[in-house]
N, C-alpha and C positions, 0 to 999 in steps of 0.2 A: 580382745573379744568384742565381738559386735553387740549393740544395745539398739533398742528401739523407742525412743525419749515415750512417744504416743502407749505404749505396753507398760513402761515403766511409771508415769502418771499412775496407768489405770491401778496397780496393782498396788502404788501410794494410796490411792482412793477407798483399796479397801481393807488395808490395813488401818488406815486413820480410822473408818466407819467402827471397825472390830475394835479399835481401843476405847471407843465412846461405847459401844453394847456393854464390853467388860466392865468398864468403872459403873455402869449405871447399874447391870445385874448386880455388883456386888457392893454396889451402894460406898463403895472403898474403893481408894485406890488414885494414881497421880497423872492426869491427865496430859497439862500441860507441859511439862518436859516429854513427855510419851512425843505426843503431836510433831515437835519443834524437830524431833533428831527421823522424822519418816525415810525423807531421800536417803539419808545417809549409810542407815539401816539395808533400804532397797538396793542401792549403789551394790553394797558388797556383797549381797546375798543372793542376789540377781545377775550380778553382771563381773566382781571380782573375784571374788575368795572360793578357793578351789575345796567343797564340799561336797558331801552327798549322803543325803539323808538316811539311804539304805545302810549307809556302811559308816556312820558318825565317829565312830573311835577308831579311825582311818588315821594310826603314825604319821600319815606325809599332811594330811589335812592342814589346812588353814584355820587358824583359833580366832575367835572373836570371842573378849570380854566386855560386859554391861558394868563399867566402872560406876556407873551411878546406876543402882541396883534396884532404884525406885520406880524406875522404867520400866518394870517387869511386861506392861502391857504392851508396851511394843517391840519388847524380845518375843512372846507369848506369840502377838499375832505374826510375825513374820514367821515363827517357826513354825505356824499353820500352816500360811503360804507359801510355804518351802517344801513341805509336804511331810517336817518333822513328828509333828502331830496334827491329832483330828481339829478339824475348824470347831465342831461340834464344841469340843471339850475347855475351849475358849468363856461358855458362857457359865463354866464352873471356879472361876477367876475367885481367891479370896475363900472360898464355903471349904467347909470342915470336912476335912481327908480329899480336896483336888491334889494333883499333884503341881499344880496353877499358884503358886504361892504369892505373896503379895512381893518379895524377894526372890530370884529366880535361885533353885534346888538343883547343882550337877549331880546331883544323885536320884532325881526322882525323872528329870524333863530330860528327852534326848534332845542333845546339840546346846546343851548349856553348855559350856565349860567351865566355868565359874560360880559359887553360892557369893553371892553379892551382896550389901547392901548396908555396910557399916564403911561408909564415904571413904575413899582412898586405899580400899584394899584391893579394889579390881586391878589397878594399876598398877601396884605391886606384884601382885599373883602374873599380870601379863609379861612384865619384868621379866619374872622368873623362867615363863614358858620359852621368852624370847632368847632368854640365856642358855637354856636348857636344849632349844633348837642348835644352837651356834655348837654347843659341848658335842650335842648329837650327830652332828655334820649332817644335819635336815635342811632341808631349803624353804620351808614353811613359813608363811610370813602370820602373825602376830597383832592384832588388829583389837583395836578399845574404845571405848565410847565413853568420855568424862565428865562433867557437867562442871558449870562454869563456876558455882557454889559449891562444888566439889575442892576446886583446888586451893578453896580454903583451907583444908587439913593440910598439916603440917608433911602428912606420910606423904603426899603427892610430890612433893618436891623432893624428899628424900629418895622417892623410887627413882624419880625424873631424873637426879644426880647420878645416879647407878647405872639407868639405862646408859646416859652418855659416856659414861665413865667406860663399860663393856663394848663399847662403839655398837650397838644391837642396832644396824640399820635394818635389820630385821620384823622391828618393829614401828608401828603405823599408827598414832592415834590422832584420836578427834576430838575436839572439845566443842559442846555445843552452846554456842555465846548467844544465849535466848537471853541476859542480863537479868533474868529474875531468880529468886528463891523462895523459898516457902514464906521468907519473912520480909520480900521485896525484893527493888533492886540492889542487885551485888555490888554496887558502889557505895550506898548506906549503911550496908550491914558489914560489909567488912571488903573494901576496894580491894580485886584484885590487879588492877589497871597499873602499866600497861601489859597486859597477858601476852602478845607476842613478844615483846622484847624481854620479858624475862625466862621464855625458854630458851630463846635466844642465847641471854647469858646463862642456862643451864646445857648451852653447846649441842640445841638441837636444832632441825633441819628444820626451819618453819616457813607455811604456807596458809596465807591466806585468802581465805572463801566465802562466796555466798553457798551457804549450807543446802540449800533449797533449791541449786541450780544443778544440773545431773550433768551437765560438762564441765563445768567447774569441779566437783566432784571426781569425775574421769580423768582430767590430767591433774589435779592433785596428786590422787592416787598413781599415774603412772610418772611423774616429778618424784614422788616419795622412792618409787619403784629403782631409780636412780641412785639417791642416795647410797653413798659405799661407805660411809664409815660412821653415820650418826642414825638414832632412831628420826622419825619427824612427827612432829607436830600440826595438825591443821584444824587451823581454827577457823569452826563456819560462825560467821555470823546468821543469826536463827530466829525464827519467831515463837516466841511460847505459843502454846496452844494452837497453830499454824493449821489453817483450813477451817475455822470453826471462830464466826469473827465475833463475839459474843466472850470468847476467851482468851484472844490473843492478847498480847502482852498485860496480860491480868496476872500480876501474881498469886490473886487467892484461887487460880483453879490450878495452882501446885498442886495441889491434894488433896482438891475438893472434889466430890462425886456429881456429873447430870441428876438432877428427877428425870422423871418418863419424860416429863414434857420438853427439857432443855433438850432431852435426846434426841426427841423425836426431830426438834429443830434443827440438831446439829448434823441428823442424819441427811435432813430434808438438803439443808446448805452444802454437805458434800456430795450432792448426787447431783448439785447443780437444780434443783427444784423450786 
């Protein structure tokens, strides 16, 4: 599929903008992992995975889960930008009865697939899709987004054994190696290092990336697309809070909220101003 690097910027530009209006509207909500995983997001929903928003619970579709369910603002806004939902309904993020939850709802948002948000289930549930593809004799590929304080839970490794085990080349994930967590960096709090070679010895197909490069990205994804008998792994390396330099590699704007006024800067910064 052809891509447009200059298109796809822009459209990073204003999904980042939309995840900083959301966190500040709702005074709630996890900024910097949002920021850090935008290409990545863009990449597939843009340029790979075979969707359409008119017809979401489309059998042959292509699935993307939000393993790290915290992101919700930047599932939220891409699936504005996609045209799954109204832009509008974005600044109801968090408030009592949106369908915007601070953890993304497959029962309330169209193009969720996933209810997310208790660390290592996403990747399990995609597991399943990706096995359930293979039973189905679907050609669907299977696509997730992990976070790198994630694969601290113990269930990530256990799905991760499974996947290889089922050979599910099927499926596609990402891990976004921003090296922070809510409680700092993930080497202090509980080293998962070295994260490629141990999926490696869990027998999957791993690629490494700058996360934030859209052809790195590109042939990733079509490397992965190769693979015949193993899921893959690609790990970007990433910047928290990425686009907004006031946040970047900070770990306390994990799931901290802008005031008006940081927004207003952070706006100003990605409009180039």
């Amino acid at each position: 599929m052809e891509f447009n690097i200059e298109k796809l910027n822009e459209i990073s530009k204003v999904v980042r903008k939309n995840i900083i209006k959301m966190v500040t509207e709702a005074s709630s909500g996890h900024p910097g992992g949002s920021l850090s995983s935008v290409e990545i997001l863009v990449s597939l929903y843009f340029n790979k995975m075979n969707i359409d928003p008119s017809n979401p619970k489309d059998p042959n579709r292509d699935r993307f889960v939000l393993s790290k369910g915290h992101a919700s603002p930047l599932l939220y806004s891409i699936l504005a930008s996609k045209g799954f939902i109204e832009e509008e309904e974005l600044l109801t993020f968090r408030k009592i009865n949106s369908r915007l939850q601070g953890h993304p709802n497959m029962n309330e948002v169209p193009g969720v697939e996933m209810s997310t948000g208790s660390l290592g289930q996403g990747i399990s549930a995609a597991v399943g899709m990706a096995l359930a593809g293979k039973i189905d004799n679907r050609d669907y590929k299977v696509f997730v987004l992990l976070g790198d304080g994630e694969i601290e839970e113990g269930e990530v490794w256990e799905a991760s054994m499974a996947a290889a085990h089922y050979r599910l080349n099927n499926l596609i994930a990402f891990l976004d190696h921003n090296g922070f967590q809510i409680d700092g960096d993930i080497t202090k709090v509980m080293n998962p290092e070295p994260i490629p070679d141990k999926f490696r010895a869990f027998n999957w197909n791993v690629i490494e990336i700058n996360g934030h490069d859209f052809n790195q990205i590109f042939n990733a994804i079509d490397s992965a697309y190769e693979s015949k008998e193993r899921p893959t792994m690609i790990v970007c390396k990433t910047i928290k809070g990425k686009g907004v330099s006031f946040m970047e590699n900070q770990a306390s704007w994990h799931g901290t909220a802008p005031t008006k006024e940081q927004c207003a800067a952070a706006l100003s910064e990605l409009e180039g101003k």
